[in-house]
Backbone as CSV, one residue per row, in Angstrom:
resi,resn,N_x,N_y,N_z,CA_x,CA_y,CA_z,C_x,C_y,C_z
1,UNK,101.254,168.664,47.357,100.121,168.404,48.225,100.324,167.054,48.903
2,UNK,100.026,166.950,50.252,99.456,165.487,50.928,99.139,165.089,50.292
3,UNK,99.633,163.436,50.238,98.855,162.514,49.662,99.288,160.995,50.754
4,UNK,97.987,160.421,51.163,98.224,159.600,52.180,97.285,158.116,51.546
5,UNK,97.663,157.375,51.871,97.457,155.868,52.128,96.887,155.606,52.814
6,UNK,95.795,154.811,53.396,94.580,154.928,54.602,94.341,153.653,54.705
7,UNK,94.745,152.227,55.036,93.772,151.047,55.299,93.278,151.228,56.650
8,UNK,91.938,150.244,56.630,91.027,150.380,57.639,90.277,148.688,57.651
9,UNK,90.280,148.157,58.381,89.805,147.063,58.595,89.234,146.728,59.969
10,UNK,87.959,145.882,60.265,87.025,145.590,61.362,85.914,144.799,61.083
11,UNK,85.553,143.907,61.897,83.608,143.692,61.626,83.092,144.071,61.044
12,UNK,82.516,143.776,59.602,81.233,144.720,59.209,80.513,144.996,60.007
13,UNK,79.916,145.981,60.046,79.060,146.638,60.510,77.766,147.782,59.776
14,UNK,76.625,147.744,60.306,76.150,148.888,59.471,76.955,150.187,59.758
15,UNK,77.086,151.372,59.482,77.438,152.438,59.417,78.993,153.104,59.367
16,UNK,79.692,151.703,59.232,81.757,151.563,58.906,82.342,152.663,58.076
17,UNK,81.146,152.492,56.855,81.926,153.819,55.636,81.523,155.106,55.958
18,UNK,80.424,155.348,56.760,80.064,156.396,57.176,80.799,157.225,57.999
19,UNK,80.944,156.157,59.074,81.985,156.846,60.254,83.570,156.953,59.775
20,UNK,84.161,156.032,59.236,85.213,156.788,58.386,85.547,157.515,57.509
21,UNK,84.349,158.014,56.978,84.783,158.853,55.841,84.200,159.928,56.451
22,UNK,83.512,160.177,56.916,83.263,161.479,58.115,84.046,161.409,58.443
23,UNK,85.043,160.919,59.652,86.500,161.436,60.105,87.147,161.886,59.575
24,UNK,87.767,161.020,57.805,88.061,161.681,57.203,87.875,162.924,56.670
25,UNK,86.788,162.945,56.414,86.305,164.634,56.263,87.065,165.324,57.249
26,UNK,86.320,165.361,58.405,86.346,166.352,59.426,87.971,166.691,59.731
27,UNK,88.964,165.659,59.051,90.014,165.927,59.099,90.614,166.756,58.004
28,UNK,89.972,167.095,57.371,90.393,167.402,56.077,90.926,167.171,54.597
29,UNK,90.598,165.527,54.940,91.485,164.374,54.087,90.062,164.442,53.055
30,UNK,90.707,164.996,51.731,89.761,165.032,50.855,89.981,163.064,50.068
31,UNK,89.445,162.581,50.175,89.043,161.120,49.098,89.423,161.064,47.841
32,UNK,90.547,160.732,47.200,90.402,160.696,45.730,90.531,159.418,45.290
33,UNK,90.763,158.185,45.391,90.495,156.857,45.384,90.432,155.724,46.487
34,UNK,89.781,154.967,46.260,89.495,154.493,47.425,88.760,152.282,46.772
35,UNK,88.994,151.756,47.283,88.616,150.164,46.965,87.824,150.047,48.837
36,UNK,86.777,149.421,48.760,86.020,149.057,49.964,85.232,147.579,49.657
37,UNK,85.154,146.796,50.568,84.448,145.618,50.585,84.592,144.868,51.770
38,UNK,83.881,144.097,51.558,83.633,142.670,52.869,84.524,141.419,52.721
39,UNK,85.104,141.486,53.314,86.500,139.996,53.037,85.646,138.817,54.509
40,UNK,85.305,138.144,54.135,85.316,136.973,55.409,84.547,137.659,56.539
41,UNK,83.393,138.143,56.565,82.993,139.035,57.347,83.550,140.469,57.839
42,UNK,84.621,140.775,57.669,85.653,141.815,57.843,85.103,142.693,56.641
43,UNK,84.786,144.276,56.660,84.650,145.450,56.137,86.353,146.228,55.995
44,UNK,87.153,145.922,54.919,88.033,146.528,54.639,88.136,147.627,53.527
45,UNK,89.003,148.816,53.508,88.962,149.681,53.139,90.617,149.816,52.293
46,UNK,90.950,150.931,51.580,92.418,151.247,50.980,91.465,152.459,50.691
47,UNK,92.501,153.062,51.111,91.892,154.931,50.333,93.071,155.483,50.228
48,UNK,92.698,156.435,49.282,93.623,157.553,49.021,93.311,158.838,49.035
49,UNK,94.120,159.891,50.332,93.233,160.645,50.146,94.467,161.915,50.188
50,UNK,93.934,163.626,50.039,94.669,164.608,50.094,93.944,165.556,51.029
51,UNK,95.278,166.585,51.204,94.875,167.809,51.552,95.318,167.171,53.635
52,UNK,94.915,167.083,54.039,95.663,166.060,55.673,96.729,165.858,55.687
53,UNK,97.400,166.130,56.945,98.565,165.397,57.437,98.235,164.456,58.116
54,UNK,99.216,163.080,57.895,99.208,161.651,58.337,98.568,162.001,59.657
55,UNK,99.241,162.536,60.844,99.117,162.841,62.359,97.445,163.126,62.642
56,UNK,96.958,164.141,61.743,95.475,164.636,61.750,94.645,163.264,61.532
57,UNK,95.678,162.983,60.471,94.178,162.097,60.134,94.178,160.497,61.031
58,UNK,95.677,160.073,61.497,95.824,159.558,62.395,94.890,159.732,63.604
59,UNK,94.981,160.644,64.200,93.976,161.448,65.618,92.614,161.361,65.031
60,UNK,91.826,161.693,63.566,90.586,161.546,63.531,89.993,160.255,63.511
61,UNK,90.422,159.104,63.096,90.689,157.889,63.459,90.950,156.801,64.417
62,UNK,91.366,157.098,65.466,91.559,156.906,66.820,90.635,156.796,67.401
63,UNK,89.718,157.341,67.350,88.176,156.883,68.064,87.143,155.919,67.790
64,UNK,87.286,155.674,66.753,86.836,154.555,65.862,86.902,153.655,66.838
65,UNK,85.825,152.935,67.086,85.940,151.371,67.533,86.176,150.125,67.122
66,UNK,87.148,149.396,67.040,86.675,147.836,66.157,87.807,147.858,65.109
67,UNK,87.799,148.511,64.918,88.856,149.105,63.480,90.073,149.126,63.839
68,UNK,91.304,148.400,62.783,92.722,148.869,63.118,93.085,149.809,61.933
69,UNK,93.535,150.666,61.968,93.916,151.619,60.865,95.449,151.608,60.556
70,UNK,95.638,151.837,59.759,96.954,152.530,59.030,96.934,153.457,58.345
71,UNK,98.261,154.911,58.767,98.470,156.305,57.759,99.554,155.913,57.205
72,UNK,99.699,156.321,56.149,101.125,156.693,55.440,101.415,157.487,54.404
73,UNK,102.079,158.340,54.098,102.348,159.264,52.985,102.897,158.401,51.961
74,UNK,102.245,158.917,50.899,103.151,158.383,49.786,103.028,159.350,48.840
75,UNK,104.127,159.435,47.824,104.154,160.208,46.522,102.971,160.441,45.804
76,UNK,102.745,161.310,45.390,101.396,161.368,44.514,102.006,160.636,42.909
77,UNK,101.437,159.879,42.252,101.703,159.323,41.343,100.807,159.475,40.191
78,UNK,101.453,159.616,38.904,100.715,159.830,37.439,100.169,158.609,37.391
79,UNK,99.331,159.322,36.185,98.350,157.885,35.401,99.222,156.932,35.240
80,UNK,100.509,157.013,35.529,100.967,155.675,34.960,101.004,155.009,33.860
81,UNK,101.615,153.986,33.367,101.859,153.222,31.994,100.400,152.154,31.657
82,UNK,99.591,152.621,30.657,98.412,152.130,30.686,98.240,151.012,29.504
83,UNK,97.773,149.609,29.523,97.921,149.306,28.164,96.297,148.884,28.051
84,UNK,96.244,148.147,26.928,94.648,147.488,26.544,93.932,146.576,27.749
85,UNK,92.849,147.359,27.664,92.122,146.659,28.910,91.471,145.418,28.830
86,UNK,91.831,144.309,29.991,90.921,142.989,29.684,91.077,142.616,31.168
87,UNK,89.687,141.703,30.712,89.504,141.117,32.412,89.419,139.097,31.942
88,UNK,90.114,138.746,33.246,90.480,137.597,33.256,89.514,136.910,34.005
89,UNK,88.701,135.694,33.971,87.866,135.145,34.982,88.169,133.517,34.724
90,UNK,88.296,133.391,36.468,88.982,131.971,36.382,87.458,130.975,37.720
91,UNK,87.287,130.346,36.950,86.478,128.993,38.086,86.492,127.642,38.264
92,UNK,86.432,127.022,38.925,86.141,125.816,39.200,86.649,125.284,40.747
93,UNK,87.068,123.812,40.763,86.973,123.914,42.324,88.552,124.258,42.629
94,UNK,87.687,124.557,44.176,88.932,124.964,45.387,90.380,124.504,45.423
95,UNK,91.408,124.775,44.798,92.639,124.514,45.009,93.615,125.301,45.745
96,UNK,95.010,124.991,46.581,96.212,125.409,46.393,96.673,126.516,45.163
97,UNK,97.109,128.124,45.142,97.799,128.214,44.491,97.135,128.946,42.929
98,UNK,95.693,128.787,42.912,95.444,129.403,41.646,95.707,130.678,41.463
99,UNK,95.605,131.515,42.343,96.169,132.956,42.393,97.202,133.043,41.914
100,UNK,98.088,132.468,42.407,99.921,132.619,42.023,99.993,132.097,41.093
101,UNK,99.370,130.695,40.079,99.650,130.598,38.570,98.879,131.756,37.974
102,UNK,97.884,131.954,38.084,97.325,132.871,36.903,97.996,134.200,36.589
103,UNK,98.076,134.675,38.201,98.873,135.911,37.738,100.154,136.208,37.581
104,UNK,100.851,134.923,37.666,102.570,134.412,37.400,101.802,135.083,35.969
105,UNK,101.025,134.064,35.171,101.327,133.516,33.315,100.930,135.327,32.861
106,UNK,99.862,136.223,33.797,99.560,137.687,33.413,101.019,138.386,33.610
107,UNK,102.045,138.099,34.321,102.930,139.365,34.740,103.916,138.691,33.329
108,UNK,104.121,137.528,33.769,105.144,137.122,32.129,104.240,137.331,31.176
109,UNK,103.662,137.950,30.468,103.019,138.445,29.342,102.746,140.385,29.474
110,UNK,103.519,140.673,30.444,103.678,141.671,30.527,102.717,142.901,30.893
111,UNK,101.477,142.172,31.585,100.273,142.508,32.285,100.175,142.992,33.639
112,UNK,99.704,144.383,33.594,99.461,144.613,34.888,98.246,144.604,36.004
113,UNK,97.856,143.808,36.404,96.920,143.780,36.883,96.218,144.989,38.254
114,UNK,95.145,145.182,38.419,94.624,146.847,38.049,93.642,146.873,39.348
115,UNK,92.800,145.088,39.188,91.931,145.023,40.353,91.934,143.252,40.345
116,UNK,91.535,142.861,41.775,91.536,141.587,41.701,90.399,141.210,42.635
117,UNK,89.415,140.120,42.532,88.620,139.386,43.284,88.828,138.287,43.405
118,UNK,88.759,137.079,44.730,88.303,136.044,44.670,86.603,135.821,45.534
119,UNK,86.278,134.954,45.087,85.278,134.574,46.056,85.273,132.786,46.142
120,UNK,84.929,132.291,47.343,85.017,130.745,47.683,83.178,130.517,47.838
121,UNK,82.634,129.917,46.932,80.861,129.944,47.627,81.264,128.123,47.551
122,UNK,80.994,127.526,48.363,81.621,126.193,48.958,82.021,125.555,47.967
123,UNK,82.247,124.945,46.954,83.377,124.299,46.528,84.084,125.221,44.871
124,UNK,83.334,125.960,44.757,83.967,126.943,43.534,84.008,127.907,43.985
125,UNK,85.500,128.120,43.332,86.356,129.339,43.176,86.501,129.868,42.412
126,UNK,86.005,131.556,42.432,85.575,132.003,41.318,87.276,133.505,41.691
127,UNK,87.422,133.837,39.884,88.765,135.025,40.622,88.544,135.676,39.047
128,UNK,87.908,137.275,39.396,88.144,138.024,38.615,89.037,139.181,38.530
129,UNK,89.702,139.258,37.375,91.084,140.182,37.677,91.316,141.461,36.313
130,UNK,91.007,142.781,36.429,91.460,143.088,35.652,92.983,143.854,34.859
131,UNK,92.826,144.051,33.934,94.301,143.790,33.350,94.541,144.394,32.381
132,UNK,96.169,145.293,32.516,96.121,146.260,31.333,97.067,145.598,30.668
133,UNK,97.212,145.336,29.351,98.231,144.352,28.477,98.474,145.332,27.803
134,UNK,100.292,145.100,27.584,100.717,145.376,26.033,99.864,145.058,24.695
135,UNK,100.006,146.272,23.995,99.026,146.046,22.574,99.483,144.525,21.932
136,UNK,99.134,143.903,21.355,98.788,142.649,20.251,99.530,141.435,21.828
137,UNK,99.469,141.080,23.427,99.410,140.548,23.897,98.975,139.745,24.002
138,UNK,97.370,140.072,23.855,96.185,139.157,24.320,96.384,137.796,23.634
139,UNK,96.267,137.344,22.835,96.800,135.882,21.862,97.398,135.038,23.009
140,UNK,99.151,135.329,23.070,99.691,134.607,23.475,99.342,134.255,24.958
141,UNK,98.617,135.128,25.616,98.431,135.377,26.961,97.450,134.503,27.253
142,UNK,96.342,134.276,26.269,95.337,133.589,26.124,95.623,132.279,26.206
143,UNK,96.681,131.667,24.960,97.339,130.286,25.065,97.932,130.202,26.367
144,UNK,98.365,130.834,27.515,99.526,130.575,28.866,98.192,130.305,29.432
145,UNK,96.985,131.237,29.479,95.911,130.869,30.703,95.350,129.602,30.571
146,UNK,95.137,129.207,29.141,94.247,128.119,28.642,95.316,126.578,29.584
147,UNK,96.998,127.396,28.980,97.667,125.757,29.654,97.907,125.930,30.981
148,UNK,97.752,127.070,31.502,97.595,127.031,33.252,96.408,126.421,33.607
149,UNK,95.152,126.995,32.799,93.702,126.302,33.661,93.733,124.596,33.505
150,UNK,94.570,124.477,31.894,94.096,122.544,32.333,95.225,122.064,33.397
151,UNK,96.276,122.752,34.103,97.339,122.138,34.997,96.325,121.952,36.012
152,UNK,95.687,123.134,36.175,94.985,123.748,37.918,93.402,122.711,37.641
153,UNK,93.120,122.907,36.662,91.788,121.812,36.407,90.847,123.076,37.017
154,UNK,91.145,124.249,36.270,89.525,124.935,36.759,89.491,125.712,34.954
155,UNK,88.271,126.521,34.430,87.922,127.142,33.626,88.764,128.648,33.194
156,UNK,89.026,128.786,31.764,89.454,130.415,31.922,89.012,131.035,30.959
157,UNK,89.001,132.400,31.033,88.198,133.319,30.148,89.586,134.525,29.900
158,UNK,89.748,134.918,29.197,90.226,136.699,28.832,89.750,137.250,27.989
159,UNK,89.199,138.157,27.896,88.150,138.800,27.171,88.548,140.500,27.279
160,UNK,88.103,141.336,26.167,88.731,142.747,26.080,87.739,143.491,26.942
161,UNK,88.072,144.379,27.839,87.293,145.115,28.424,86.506,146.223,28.176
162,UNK,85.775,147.182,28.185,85.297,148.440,28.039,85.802,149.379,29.273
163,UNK,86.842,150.221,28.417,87.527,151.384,29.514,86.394,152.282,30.565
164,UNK,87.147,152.462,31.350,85.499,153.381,32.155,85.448,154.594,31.793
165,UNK,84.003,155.208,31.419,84.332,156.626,31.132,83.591,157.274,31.872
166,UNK,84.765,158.348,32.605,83.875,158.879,33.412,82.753,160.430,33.279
C-alpha cells in the first residue's frame, strides 16, 4: 500500500487543519499519523498518510493558499525497536546549544527520542522530549543530564513515563 509523507506549513490561521485534511480526504489519502502545531506563528503539520498517490495528493493540495507543501513516498515501517518510556524536561534561561547537549548525552545512552518540544516564553527555555531507553539505562542517563544541566546552567528532570493506551 501507499504510504506518503505530507509536511505542510503557513500562517496560522483559523480553519488550516480543516482545509488540509479535507483535501486529503477528498484525495483519498487516508491519515494514519500525523504531529500538528504552531511554531512562531507558523501552523505546521507532518502526516502520514495511505491509500493516495504522491501526484493526487500533490494536485489536492495545490490550491491551498499560504501553505508550502511537501509529498513523498516512503516505506511503510514496523513498530520498530521500542524501549522503556521516559520523558526528559529541561529549563532555565535562554542559551546557545541546549538542544544539541541534551540530546547528544540521550543518543550516547542509547535513547531514542520519540517527540520533542521547545518553547522560549521570554527568558526561559523550557524543552520537553520523550524517550525510549534501553532497559536498566535510566541511572546512568540521569547522572550525563544532571552533568550536562550544571555545564548549560539550566534545570533537569528524567522521569519514567506512562505508555499510551489506546
Amino acid at each position: 500500500m501507499n504510504e506518503l509523507a505530507i509536511t505542510v506549513i503557513g500562517p496560522d490561521r483559523t480553519g488550516i487543519v480543516a482545509e488540509v485534511t479535507g483535501a486529503l480526504a477528498g484525495a483519498g489519502a487516508n491519515l494514519s499519523d500525523s504531529t500538528m502545531t504552531r511554531l512562531g506563528g507558523h501552523f505546521t503539520m507532518t502526516l502520514i498518510c495511505t491509500g493516495a498517490a504522491a501526484g493526487d495528493v500533490e494536485k489536492a493540495l495545490a490550491p491551498l493558499s499560504g501553505v508550502i507543501t511537501a509529498v513523498r513516498a516512503v516505506e511503510p515501517s514496523g513498530s520498530g525497536e521500542q524501549g522503556e518510556p521516559y520523558l526528559v524536561s529541561v529549563h532555565g534561561a535562554d542559551r546557545l546549544g541546549i538542544v544539541a547537549a541534551v540530546t547528544r548525552v540521550v543518543a550516547a545512552a542509547g535513547g531514542n527520542i520519540t517527540d520533542l518540544t521547545t518553547r522560549l516564553t521570554g527568558p526561559l527555555y523550557v524543552l520537553v522530549a520523550e524517550v525510549d531507553l534501553p532497559p536498566g539505562a535510566s541511572d546512568d542517563l540521569s547522572v550525563r543530564l544532571e552533568r550536562t544541566a550544571q555545564e548549560l546552567g539550566v534545570e533537569v528532570t528524567l522521569r519514567r513515563a506512562e505508555s499510551d493506551v489506546l
